[in-house]
DRENMILO-409147 format. One line per field, with one value per residue (C-alpha): residue number from 1; residue in three letters; x, y, z. Coordinates in steps of 0.5 Angstrom, whole numbers, m for minus. Example, Ala and Ser with C-alpha at 12.3 -4.5 7.8 and 13.67 -1.06 7.14 Angstrom:
BEGIN
i <- c(1	2)
aa <- c(ALA	SER)
X <- c(25	27)
Y <- c(m9	m2)
Z <- c(16	14)
END
This chain:
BEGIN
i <- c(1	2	3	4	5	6	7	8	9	10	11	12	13	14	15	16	17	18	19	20	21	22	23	24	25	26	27	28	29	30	31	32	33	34	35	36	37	38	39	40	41	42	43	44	45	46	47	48	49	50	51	52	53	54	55	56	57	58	59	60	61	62	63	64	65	66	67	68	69	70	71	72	73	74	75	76	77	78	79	80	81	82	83	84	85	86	87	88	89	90	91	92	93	94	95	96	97	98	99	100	101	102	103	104	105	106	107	108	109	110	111	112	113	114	115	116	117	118	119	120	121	122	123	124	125	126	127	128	129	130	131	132	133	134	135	136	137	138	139	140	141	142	143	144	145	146	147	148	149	150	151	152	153	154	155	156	157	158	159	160	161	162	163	164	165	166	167	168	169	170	171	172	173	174	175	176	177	178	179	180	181	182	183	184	185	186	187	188	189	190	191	192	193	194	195	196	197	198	199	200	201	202	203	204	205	206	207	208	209	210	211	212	213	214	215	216	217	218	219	220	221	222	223	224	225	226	227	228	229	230	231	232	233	234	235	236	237	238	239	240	241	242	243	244	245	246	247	248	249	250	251	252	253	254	255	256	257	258	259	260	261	262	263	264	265	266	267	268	269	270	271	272	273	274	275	276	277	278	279	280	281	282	283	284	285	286	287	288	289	290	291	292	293	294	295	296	297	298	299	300	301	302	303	304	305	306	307	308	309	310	311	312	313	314	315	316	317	318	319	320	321	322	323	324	325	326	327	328	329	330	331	332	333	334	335	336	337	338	339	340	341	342	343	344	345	346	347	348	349	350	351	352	353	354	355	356	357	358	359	360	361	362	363	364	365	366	367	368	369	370	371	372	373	374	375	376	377	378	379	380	381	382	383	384	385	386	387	388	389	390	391	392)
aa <- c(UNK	UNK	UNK	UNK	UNK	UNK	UNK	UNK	UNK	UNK	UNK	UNK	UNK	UNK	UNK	UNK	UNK	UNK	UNK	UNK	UNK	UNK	UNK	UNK	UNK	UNK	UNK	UNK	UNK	UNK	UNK	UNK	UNK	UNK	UNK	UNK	UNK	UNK	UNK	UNK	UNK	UNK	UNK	UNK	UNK	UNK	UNK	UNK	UNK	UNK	UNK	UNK	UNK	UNK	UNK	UNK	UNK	UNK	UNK	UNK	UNK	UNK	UNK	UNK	UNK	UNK	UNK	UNK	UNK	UNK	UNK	UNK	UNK	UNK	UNK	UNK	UNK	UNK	UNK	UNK	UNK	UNK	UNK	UNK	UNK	UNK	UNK	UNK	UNK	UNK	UNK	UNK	UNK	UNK	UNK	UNK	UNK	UNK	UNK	UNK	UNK	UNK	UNK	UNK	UNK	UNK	UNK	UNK	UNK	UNK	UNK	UNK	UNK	UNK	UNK	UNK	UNK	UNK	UNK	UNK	UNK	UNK	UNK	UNK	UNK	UNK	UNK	UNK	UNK	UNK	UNK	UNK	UNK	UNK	UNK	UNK	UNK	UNK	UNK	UNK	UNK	UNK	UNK	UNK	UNK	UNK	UNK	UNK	UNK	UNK	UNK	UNK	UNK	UNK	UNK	UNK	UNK	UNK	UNK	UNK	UNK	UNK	UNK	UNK	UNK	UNK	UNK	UNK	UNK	UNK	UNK	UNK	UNK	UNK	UNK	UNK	UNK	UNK	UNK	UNK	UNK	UNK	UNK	UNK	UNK	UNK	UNK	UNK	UNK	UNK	UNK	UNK	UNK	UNK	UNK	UNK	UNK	UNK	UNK	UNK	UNK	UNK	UNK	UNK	UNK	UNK	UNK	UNK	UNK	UNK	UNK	UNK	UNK	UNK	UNK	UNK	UNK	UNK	UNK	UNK	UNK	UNK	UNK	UNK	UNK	UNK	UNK	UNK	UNK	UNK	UNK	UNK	UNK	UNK	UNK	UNK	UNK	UNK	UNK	UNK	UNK	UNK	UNK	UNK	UNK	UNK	UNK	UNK	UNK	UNK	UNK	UNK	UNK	UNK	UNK	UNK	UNK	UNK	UNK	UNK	UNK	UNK	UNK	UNK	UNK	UNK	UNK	UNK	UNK	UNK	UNK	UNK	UNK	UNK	UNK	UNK	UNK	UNK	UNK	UNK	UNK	UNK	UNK	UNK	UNK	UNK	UNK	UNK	UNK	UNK	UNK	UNK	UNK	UNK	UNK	UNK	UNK	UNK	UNK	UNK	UNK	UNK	UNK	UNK	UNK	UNK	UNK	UNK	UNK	UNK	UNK	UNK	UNK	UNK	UNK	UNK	UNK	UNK	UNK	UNK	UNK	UNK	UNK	UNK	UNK	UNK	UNK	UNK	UNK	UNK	UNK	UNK	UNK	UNK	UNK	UNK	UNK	UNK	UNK	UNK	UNK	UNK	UNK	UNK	UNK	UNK	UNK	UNK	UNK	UNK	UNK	UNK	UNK	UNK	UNK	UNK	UNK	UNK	UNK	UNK	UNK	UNK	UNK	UNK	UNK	UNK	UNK	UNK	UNK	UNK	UNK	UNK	UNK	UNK	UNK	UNK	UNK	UNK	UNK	UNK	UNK	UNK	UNK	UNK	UNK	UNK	UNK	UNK	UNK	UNK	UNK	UNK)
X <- c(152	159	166	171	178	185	191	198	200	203	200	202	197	199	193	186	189	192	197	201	205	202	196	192	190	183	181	181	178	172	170	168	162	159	157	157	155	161	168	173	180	185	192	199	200	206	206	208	209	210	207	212	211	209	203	197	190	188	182	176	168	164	171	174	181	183	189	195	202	208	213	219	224	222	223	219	213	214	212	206	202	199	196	195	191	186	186	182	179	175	174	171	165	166	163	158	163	171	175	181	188	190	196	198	199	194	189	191	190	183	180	179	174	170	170	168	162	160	161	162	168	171	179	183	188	194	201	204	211	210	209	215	221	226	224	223	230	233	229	232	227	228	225	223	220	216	213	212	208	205	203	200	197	193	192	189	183	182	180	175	169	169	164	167	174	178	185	189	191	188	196	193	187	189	194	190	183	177	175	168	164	163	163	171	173	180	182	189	191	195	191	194	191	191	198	202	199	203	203	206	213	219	226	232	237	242	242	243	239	237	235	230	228	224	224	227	234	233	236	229	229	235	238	245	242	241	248	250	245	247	255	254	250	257	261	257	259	254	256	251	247	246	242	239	236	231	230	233	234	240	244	246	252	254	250	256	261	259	258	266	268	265	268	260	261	260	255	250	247	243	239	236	228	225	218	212	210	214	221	220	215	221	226	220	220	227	228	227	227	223	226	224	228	223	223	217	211	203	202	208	204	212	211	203	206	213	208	202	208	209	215	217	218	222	220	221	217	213	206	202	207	206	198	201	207	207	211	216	217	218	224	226	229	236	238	242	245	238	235	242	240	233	236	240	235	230	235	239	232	228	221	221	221	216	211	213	211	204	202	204	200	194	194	195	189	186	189	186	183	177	176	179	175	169	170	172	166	162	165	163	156	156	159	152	147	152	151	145	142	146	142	136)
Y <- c(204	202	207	205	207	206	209	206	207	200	195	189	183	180	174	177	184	189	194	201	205	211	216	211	207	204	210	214	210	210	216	214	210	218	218	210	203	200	202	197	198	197	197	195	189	185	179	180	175	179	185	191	196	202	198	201	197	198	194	195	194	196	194	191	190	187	186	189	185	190	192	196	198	199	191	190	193	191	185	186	190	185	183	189	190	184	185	193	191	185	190	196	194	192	199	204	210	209	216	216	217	221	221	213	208	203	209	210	203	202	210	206	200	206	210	202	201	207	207	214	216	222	225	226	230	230	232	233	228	223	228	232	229	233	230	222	223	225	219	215	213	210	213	219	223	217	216	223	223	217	220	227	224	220	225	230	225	223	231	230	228	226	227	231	234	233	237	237	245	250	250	243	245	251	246	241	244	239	239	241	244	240	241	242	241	243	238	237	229	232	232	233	230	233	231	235	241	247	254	259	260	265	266	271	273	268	261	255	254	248	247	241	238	231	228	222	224	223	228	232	234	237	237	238	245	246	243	248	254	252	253	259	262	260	264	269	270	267	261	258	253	246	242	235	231	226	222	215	214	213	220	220	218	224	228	225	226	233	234	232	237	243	241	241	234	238	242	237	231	226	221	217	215	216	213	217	218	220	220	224	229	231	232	237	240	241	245	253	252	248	248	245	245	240	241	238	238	237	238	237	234	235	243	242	238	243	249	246	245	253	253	259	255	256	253	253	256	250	247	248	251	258	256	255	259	267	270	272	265	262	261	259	252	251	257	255	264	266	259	262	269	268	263	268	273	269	266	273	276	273	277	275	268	270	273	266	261	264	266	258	255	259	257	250	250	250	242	240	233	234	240	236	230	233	237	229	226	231	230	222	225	230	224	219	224	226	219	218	224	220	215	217)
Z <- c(187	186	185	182	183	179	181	181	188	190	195	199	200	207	207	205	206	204	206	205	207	204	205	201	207	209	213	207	203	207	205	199	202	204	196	194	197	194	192	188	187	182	184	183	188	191	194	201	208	214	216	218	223	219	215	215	213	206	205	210	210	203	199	194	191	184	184	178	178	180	177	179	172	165	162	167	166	160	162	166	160	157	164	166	159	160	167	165	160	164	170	167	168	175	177	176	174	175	178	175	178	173	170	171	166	169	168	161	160	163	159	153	155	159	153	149	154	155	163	166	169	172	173	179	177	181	178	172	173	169	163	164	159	164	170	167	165	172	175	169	165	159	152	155	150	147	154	156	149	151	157	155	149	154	159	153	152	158	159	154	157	165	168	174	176	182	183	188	186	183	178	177	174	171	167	164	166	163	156	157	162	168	175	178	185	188	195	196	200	204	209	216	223	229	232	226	229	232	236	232	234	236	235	239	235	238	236	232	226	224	217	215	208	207	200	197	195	187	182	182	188	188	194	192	191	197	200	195	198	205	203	200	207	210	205	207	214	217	221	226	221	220	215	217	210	211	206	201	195	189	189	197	195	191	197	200	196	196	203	204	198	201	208	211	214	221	219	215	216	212	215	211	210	218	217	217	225	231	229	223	227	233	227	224	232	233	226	224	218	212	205	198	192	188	180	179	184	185	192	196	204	206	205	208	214	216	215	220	225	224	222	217	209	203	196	188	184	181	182	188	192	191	192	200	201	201	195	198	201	193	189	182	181	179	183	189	188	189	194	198	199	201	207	209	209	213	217	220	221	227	227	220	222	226	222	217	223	224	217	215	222	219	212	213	217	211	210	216	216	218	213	206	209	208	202	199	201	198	192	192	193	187	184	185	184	177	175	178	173	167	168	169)
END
């Protein structure tokens, strides 16, 4: 029996393979092969000549790819849809039952020959960005309204009737919950292998904290918020902080800008991108405090990783957020006053980091790669014995 599966994650071909630099490589994928003989996959792909150091294998025994061309922009993509549109149409039938990535625009375009032919799918619901006007215009999305409505629209049929859900967390499915009864599982991506995992941890009274954020520096993340928070925490007479950003993207010079105003060049640094690995791993160690400003989230892996290296975490109250991090951990978006306060409240009381490192080290046990993966694989299972039942 074959799976398929369509996300809008971008892959680059090297010859006869495929890789990413994502979450989704070969090893992940392999576990579909629990439930499956076979899985094909449907994915955005660029043409690639060299193989960079931080690629990682996609395509592996029992595999498949069908490849959709890339686009990076709005014109572009709408160049590529009527390909894209004949490229679904022709693959529906290229598996027993299809697990969309939803919601995407490749899944968008394939739901419709599912439901023509009569094949099963089922949902893996992952976030809600792309049906969020707010945050399509901050990522400079042109029509956002019509897209979003587009997205939603979609979104709410393709609930209709899948034959399972998959959510990365309990927000996510509470959300957009299917239609109809059918089995629902909750299992996060963001899992971590043994190397992110930490003891908990201790602080003194005295000492430089170090305040860390990773994420892409675009207007929904909301660094310029926490530049802002920091600088408030100066105000409030507390001198011995430093924030590091680890990230790239179209707002850094404003960030910079920002920076210089408030007189904060000796107090903040901006990295830029640091791969996924060693590097990204000692700057987690070094620092005392994780904090996340997003506006829009599903299950942030960043949050998951600070946490599993047992450092104390500060985010916004949006997505599954507030599923990991304790409730008085959690904070309104758009508010630097209030983001300010609680990292002044954390920072100045070093048993309260403590407490924080354990609780996070605990919890995020819970994203362990062996527990999600198994949680995964049984899923796939569920998946064949649904389909196999249908046919029967």
């Amino acid at each position: 029996m074959k799976l398929g599966i369509v996300t809008s994650s971008r892959y680059v071909r090297v010859g006869n393979q495929y890789y990413t630099t994502g979450t989704f490589d070969a090893d992940f994928w392999r576990e579909t092969l629990n439930g499956f003989d076979e899985v094909v996959h449907m994915h955005p792909v660029v043409r690639g000549h060299i193989i960079e150091k931080e690629f990682r294998p996609a395509l592996g025994p029992g595999m498949e790819f069908i490849e959709l061309p890339a686009f990076r922009g709005f014109f572009s993509l709408l160049r590529v849809l009527p390909k894209w549109f004949t490229i679904t149409r022709k693959a529906a039938k290229e598996a027993d039952i299809w697990l969309l990535h939803a919601p995407n625009i490749p899944s968008i375009l394939l739901f419709p020959w599912l439901r023509l032919y009569g094949i099963q799918y089922a949902l893996e619901i992952r976030g809600e960005q792309g049906m969020d006007i707010t945050y399509l215009k901050l990522r400079g999305t042109r029509f956002a309204w019509l897209v979003a409505c587009i997205v939603r629209t979609t979104f709410w049929l393709e609930r209709a009737k899948p034959i399972a859900v998959l959510s990365v967390s309990k927000y996510m499915l509470d959300k957009y919950p299917p239609r109809r009864s059918c089995p629902t599982v909750i299992a996060s991506n963001s899992r971590l292998s043994k190397e992110f995992f930490g003891s908990p941890r201790a602080w003194e009274r005295d000492g430089v904290r170090t305040i860390i954020s990773v994420a892409r520096l675009g207007a929904e993340k909301d660094h310029e918020g926490i530049i802002k928070a920091c600088a408030a925490v100066e105000k409030r007479r507390f001198k011995n902080w430093r924030l590091v950003i680890v990230g790239d993207g179209p707002l850094k010079p404003k960030l910079d800008r920002l920076i210089k105003e408030l007189g904060l060049t000796d107090k903040v640094e901006l990295t830029g991108f640091i791969p996924w690995g060693t590097k990204l791993f000692e700057r987690l160690k070094q620092a005392d405090l994780f904090v996340i400003n997003t506006l829009c989230e599903g299950m942030p892996r960043s949050v998951i990783e600070a946490m599993a290296m047992a450092l104390p975490v500060i985010g916004t109250n949006v997505g599954g957020i507030p599923e990991v991090l304790d409730v008085d951990d959690v904070v309104p978006p758009r508010r630097p006053d209030i983001l300010s306060q609680k990292i002044y409240e954390v920072l100045s009381d070093p048993q309260r980091m403590t407490r924080m490192s354990k609780r996070n080290a605990e919890k995020a046990k819970e994203y362990s790669a062996e527990v999600l993966s198994n949680r995964k694989i049984e899923f796939y299972k569920l998946l064949r014995q649904l389909v196999e039942k249908e046919k029967n």
